[in-house]
N, CA, C, O and CB atoms as a CASP TS submission, in Angstrom:
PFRMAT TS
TARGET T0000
AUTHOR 0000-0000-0000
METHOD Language model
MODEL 1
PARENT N/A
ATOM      1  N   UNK     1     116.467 109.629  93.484  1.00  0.00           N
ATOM      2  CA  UNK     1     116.556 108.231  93.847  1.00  0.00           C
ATOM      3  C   UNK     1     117.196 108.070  95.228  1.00  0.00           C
ATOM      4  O   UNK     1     116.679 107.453  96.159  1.00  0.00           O
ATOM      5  CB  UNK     1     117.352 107.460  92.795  1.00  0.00           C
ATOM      6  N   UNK     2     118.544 108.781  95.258  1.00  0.00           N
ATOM      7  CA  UNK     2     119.531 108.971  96.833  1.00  0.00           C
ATOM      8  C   UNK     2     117.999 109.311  97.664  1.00  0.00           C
ATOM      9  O   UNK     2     117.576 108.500  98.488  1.00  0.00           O
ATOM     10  CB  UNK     2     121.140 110.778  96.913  1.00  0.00           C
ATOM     11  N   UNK     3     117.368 110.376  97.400  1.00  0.00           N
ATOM     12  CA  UNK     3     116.618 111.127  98.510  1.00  0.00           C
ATOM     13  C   UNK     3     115.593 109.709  99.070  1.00  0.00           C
ATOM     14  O   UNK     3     115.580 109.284 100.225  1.00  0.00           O
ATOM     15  CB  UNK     3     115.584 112.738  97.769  1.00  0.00           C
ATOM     16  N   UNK     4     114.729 109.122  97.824  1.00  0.00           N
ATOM     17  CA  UNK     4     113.982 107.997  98.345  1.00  0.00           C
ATOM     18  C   UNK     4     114.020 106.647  99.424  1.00  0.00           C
ATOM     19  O   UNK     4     113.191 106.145 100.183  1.00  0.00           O
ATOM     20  CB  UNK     4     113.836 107.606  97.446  1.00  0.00           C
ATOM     21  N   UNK     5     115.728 106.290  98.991  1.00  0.00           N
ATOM     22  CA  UNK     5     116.593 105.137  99.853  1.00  0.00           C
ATOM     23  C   UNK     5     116.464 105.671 101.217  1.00  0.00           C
ATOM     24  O   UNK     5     116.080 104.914 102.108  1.00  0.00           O
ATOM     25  CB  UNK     5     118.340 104.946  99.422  1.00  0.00           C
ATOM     26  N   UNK     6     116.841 107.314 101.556  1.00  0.00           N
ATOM     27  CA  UNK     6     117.297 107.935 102.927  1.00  0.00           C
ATOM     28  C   UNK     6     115.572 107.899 103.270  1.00  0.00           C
ATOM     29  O   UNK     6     115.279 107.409 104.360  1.00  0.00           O
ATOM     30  CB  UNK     6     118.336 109.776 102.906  1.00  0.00           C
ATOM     31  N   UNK     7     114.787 108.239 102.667  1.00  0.00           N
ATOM     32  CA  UNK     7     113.369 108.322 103.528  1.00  0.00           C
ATOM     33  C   UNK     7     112.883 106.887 103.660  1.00  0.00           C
ATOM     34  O   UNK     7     112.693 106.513 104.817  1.00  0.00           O
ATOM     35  CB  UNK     7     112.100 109.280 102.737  1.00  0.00           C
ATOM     36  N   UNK     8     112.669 106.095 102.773  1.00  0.00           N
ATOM     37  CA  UNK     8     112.791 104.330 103.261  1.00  0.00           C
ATOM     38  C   UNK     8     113.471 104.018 104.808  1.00  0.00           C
ATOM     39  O   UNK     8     113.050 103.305 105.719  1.00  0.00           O
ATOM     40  CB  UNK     8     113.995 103.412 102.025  1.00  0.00           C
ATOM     41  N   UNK     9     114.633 104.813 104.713  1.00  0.00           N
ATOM     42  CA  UNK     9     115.744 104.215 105.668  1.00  0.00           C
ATOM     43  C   UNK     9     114.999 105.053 106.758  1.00  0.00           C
ATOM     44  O   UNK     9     115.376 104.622 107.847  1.00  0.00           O
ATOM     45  CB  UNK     9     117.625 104.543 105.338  1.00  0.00           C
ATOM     46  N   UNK    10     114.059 106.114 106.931  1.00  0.00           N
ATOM     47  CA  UNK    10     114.259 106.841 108.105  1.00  0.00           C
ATOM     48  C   UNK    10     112.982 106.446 108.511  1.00  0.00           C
ATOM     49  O   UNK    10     112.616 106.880 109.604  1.00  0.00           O
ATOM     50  CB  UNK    10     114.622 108.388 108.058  1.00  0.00           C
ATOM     51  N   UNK    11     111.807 105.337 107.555  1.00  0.00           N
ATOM     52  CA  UNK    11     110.983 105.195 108.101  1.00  0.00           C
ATOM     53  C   UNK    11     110.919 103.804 108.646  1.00  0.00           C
ATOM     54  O   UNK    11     110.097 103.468 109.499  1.00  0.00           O
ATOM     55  CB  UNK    11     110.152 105.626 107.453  1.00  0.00           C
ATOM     56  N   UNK    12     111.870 102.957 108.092  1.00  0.00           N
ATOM     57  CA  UNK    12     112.006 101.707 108.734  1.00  0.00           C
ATOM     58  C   UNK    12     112.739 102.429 110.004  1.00  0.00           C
ATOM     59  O   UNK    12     111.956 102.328 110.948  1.00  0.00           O
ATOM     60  CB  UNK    12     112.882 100.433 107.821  1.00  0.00           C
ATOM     61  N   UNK    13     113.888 103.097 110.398  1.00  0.00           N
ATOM     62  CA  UNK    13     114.439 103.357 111.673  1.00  0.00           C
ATOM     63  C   UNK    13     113.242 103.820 113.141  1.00  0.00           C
ATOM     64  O   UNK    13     113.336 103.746 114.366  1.00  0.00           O
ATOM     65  CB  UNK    13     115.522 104.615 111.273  1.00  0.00           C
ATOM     66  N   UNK    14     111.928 104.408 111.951  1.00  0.00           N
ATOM     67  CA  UNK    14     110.943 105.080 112.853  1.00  0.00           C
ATOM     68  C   UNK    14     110.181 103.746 113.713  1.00  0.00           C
ATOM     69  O   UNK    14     110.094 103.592 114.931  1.00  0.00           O
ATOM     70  CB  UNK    14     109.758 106.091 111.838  1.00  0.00           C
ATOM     71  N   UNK    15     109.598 102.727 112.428  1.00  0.00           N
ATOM     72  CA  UNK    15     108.820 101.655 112.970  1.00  0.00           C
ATOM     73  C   UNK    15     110.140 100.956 114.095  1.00  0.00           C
ATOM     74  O   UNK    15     109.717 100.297 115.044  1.00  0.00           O
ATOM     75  CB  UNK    15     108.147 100.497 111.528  1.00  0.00           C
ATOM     76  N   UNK    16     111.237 101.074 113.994  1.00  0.00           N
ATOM     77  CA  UNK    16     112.344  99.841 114.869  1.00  0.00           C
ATOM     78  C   UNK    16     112.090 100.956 116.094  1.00  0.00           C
ATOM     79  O   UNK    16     111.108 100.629 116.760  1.00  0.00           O
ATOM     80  CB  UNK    16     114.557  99.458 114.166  1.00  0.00           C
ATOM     81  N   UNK    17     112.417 101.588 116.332  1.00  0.00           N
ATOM     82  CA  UNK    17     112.455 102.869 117.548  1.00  0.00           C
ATOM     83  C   UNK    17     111.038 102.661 118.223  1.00  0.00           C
ATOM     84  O   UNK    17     110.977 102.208 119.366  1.00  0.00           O
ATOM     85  CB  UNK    17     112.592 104.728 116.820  1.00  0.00           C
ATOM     86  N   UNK    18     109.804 103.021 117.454  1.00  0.00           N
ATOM     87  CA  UNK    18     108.547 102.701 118.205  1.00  0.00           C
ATOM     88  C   UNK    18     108.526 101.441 118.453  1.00  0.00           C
ATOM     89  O   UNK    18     107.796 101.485 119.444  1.00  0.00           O
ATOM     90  CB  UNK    18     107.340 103.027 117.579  1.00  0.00           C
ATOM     91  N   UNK    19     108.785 100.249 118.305  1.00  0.00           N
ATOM     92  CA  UNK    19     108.635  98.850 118.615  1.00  0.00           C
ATOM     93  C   UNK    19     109.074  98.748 119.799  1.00  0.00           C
ATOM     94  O   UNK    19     108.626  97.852 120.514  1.00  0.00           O
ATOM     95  CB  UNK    19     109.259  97.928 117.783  1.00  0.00           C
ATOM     96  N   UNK    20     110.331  99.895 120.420  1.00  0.00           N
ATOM     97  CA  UNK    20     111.530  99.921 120.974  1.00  0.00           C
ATOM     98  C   UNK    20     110.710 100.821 122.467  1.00  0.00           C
ATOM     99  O   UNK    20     111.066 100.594 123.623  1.00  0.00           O
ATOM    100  CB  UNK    20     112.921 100.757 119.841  1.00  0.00           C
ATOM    101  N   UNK    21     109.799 101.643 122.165  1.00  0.00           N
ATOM    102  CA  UNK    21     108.774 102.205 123.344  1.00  0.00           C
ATOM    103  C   UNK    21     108.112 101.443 124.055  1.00  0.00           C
ATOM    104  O   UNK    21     107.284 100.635 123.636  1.00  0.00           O
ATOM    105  CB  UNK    21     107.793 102.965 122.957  1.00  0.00           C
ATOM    106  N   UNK    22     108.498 101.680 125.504  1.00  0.00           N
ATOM    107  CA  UNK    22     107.401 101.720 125.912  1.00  0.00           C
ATOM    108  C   UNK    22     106.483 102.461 126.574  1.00  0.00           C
ATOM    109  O   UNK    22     106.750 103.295 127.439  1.00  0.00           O
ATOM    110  CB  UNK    22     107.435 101.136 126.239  1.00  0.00           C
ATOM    111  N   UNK    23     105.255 102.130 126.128  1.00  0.00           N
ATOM    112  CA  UNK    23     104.567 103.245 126.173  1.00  0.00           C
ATOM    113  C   UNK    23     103.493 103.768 127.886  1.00  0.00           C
ATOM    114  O   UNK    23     102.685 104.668 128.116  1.00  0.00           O
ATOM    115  CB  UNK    23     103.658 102.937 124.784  1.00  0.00           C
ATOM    116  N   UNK    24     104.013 102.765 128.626  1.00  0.00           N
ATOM    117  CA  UNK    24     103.815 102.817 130.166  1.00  0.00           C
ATOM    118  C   UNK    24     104.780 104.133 130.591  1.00  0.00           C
ATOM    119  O   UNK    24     104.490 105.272 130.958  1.00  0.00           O
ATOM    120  CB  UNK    24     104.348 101.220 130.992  1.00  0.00           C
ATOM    121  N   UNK    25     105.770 103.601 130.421  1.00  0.00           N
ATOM    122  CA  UNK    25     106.922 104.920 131.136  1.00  0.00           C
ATOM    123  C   UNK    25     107.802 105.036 129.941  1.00  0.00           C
ATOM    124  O   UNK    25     108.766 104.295 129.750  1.00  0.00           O
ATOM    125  CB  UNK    25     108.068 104.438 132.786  1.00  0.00           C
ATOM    126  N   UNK    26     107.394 106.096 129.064  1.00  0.00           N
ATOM    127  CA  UNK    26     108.446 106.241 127.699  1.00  0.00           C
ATOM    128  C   UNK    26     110.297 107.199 128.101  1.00  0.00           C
ATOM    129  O   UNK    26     111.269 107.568 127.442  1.00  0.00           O
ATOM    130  CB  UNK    26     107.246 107.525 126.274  1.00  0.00           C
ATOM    131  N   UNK    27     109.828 107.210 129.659  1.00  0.00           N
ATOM    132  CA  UNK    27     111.084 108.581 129.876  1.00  0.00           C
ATOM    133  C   UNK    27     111.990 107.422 130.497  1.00  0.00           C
ATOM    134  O   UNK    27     112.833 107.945 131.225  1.00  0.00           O
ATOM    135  CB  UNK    27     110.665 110.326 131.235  1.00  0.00           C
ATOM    136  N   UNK    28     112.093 106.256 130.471  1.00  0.00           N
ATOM    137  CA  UNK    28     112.809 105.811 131.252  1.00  0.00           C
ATOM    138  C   UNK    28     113.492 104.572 130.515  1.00  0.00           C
ATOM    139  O   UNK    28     113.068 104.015 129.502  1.00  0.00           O
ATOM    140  CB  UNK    28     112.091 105.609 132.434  1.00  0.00           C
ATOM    141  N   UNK    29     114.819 104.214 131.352  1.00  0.00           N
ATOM    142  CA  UNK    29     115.719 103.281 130.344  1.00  0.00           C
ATOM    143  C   UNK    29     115.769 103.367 129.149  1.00  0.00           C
ATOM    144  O   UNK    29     115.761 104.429 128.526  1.00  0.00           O
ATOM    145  CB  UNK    29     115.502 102.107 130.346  1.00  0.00           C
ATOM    146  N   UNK    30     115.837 102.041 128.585  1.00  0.00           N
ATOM    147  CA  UNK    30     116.066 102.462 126.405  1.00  0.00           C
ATOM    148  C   UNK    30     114.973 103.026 126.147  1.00  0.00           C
ATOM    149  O   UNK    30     115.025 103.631 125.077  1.00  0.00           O
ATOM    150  CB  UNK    30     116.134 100.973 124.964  1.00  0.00           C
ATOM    151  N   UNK    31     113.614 103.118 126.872  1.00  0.00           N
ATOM    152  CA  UNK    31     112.754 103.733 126.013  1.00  0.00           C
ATOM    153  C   UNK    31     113.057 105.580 125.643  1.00  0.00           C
ATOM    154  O   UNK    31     112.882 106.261 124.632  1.00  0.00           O
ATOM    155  CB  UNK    31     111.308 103.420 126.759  1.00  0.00           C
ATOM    156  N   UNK    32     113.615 105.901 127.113  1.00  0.00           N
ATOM    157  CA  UNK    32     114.139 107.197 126.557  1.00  0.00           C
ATOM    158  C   UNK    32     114.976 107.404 124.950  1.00  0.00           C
ATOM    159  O   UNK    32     114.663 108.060 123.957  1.00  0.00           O
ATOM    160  CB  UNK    32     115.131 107.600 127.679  1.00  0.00           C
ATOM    161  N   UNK    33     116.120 106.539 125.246  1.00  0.00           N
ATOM    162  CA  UNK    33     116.862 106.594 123.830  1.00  0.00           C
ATOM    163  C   UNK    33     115.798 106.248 122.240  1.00  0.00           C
ATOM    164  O   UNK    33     116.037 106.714 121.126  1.00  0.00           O
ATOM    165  CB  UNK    33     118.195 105.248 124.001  1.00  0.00           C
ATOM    166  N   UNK    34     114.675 105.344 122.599  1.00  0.00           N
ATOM    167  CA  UNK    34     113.901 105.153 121.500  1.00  0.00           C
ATOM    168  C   UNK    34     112.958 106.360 121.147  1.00  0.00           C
ATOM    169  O   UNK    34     112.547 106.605 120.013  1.00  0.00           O
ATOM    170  CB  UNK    34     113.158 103.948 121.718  1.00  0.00           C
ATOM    171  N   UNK    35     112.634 107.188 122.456  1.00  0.00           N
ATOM    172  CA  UNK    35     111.926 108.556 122.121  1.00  0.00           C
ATOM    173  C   UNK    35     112.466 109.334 121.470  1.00  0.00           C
ATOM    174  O   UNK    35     111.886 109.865 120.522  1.00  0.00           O
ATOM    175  CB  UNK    35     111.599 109.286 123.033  1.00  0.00           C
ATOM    176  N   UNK    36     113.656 109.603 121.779  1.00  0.00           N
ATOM    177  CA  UNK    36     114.619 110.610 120.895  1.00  0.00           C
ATOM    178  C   UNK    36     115.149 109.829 119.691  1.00  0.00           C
ATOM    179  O   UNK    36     115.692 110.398 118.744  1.00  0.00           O
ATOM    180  CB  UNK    36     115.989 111.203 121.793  1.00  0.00           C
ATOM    181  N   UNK    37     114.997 108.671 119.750  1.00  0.00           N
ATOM    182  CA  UNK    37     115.119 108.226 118.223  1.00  0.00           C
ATOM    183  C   UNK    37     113.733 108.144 117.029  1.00  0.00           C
ATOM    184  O   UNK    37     113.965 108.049 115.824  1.00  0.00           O
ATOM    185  CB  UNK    37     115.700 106.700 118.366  1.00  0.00           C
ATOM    186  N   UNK    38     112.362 108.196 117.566  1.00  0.00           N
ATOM    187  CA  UNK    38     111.509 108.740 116.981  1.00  0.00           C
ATOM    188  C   UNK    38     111.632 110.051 116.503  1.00  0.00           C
ATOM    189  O   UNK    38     111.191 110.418 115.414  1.00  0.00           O
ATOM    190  CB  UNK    38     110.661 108.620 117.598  1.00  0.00           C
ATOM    191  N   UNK    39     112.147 110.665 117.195  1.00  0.00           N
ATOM    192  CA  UNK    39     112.045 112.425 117.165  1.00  0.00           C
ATOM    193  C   UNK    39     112.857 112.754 116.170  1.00  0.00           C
ATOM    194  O   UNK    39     112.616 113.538 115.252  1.00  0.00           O
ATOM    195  CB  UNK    39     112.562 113.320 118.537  1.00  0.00           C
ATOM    196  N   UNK    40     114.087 111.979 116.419  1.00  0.00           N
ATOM    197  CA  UNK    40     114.931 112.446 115.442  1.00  0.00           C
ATOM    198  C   UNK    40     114.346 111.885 113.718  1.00  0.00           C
ATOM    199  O   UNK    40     114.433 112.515 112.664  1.00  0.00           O
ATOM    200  CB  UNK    40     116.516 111.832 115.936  1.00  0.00           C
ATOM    201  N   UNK    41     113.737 110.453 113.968  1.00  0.00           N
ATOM    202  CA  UNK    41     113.512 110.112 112.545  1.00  0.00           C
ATOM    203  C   UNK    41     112.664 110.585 111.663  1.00  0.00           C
ATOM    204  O   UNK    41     112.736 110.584 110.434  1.00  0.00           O
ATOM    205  CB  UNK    41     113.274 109.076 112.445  1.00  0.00           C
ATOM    206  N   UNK    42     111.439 111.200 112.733  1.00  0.00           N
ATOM    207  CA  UNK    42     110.287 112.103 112.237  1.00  0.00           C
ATOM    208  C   UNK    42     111.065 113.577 111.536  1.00  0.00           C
ATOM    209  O   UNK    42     110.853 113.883 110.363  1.00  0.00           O
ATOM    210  CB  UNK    42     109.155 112.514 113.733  1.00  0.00           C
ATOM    211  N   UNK    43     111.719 114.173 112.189  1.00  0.00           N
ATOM    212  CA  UNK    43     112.782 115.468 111.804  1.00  0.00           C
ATOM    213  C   UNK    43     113.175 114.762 110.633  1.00  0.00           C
ATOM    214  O   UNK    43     112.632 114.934 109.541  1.00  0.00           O
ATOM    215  CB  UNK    43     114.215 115.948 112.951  1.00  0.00           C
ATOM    216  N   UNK    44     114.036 114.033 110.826  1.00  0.00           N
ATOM    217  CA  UNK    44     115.002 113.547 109.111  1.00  0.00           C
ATOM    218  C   UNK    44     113.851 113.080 107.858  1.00  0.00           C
ATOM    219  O   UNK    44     114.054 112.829 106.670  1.00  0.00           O
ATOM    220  CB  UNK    44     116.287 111.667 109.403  1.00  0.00           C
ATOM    221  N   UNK    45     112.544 113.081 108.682  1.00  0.00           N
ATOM    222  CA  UNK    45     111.556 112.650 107.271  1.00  0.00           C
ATOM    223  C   UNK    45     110.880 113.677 106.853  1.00  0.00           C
ATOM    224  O   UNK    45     110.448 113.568 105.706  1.00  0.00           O
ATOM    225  CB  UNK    45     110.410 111.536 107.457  1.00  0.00           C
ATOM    226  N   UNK    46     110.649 114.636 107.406  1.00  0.00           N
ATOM    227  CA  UNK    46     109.872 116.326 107.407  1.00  0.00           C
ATOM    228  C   UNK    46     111.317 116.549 106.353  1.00  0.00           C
ATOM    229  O   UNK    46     111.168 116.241 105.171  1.00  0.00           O
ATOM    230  CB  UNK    46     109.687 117.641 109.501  1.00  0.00           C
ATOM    231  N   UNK    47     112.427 116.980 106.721  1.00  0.00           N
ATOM    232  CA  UNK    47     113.726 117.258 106.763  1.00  0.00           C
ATOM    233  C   UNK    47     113.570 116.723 104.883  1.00  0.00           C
ATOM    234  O   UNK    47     113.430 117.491 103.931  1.00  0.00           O
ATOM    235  CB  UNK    47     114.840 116.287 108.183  1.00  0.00           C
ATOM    236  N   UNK    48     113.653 115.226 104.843  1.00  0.00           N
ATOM    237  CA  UNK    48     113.843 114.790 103.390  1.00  0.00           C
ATOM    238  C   UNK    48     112.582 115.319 102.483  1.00  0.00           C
ATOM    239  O   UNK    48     112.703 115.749 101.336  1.00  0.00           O
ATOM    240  CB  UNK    48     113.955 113.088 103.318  1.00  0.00           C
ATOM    241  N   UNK    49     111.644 115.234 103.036  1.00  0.00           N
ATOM    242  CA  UNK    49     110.393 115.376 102.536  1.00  0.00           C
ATOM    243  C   UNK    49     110.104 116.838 101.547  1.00  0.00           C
ATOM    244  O   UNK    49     109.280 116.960 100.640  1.00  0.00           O
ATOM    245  CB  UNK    49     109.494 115.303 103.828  1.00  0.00           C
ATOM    246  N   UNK    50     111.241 118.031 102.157  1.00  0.00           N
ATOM    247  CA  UNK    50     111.208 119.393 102.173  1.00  0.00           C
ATOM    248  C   UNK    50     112.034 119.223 101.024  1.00  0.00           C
ATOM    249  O   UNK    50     111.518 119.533  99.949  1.00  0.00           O
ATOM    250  CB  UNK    50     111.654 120.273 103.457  1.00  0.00           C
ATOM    251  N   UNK    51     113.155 118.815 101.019  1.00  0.00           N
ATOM    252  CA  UNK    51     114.162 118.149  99.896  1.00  0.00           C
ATOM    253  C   UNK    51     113.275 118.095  98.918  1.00  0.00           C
ATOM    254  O   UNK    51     112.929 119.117  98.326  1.00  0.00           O
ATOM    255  CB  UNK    51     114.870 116.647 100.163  1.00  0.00           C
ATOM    256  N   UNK    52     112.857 117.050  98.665  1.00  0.00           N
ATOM    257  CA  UNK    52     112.394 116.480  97.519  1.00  0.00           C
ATOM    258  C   UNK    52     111.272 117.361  96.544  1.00  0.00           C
ATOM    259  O   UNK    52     111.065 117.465  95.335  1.00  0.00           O
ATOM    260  CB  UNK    52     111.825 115.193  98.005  1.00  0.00           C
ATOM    261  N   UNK    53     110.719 117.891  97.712  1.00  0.00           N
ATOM    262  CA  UNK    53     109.520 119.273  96.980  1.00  0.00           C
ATOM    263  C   UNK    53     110.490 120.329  96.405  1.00  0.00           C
ATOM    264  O   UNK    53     110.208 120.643  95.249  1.00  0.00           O
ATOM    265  CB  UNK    53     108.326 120.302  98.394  1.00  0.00           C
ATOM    266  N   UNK    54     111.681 121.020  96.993  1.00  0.00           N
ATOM    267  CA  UNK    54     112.236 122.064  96.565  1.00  0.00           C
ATOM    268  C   UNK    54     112.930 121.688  95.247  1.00  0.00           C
ATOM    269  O   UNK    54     113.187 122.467  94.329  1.00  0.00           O
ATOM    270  CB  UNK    54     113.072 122.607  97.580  1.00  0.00           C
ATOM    271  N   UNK    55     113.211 120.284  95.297  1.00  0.00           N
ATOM    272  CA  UNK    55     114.130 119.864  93.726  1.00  0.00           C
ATOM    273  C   UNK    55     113.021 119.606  92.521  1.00  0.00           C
ATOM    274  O   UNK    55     113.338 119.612  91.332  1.00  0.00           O
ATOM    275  CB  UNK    55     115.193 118.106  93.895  1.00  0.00           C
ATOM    276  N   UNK    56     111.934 119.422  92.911  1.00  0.00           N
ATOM    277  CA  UNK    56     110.663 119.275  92.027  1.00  0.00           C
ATOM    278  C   UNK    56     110.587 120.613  91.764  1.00  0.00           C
ATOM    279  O   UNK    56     110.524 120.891  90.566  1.00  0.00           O
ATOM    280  CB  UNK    56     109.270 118.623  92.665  1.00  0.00           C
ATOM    281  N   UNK    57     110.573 121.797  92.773  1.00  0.00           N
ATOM    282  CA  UNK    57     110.214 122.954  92.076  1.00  0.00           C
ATOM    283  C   UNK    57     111.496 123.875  91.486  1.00  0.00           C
ATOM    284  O   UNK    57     111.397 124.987  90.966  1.00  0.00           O
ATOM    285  CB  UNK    57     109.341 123.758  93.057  1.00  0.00           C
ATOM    286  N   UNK    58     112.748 123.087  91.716  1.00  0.00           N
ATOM    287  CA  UNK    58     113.539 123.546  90.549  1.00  0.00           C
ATOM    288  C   UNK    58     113.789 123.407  89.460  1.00  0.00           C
ATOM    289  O   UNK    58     114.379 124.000  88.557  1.00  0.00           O
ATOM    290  CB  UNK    58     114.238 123.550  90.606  1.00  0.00           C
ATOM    291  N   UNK    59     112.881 121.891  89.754  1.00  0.00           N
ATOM    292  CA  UNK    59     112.836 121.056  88.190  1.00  0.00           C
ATOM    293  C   UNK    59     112.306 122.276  87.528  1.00  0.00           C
ATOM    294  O   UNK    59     112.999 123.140  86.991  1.00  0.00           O
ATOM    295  CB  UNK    59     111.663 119.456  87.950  1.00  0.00           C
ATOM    296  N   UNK    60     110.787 122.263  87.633  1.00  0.00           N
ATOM    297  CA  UNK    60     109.933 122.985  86.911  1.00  0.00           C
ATOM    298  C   UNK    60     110.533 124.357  86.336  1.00  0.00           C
ATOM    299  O   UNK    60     110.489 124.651  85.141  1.00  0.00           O
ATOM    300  CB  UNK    60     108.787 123.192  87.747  1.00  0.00           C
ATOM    301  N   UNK    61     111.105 125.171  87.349  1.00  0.00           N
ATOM    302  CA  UNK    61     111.388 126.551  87.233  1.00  0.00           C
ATOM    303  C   UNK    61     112.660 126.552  85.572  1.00  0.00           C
ATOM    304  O   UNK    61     112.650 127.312  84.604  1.00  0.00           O
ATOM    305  CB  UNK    61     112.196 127.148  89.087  1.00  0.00           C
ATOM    306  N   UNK    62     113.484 125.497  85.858  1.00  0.00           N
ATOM    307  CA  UNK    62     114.569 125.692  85.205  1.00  0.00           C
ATOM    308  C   UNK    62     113.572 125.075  83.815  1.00  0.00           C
ATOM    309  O   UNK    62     113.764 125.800  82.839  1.00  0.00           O
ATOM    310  CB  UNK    62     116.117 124.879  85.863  1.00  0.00           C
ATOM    311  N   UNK    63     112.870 124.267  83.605  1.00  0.00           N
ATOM    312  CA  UNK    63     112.223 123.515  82.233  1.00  0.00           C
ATOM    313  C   UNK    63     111.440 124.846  81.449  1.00  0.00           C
ATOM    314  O   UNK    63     111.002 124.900  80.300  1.00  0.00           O
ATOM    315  CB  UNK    63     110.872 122.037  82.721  1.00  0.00           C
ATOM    316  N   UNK    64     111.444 126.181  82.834  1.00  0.00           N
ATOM    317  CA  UNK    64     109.989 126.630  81.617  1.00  0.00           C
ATOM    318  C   UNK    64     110.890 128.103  81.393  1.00  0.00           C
ATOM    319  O   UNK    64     110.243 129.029  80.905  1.00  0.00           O
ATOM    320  CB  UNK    64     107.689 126.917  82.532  1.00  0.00           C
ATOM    321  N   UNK    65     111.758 128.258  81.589  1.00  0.00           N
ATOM    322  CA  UNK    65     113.065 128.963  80.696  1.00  0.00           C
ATOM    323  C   UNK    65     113.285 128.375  79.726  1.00  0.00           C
ATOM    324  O   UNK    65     114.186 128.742  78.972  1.00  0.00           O
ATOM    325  CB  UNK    65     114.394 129.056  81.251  1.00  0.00           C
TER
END
């Protein structure tokens, strides 16, 4: 349930950050800070995403003992 709230949270942070680009000159002013805030939110959602598969496959492992 914790893991679901944090990926909600990292994909609303993704859509606020891209709103936050622009996409003429993304290296410059806040858009820089909004690039590296995509980057980072995409990482923390790969990141949770990896989470959630490895606890599914501990589920399983530990049920069929």
């Amino acid at each position: 349930m914790r893991n679901n709230i944090f990926l909600i949270l990292s994909v609303i942070l993704l859509g606020i950050n891209i709103y936050q680009l622009d996409f003429q000159n993304p290296l410059a002013g806040d858009s820089k800070i909004a690039v590296i805030g995509v980057l980072g939110c995409l990482v923390a959602i790969v990141l949770i995403l990896i989470l959630i598969k490895s606890q599914k496959i501990d589920e399983k492992i530990k049920n069929k003992d």
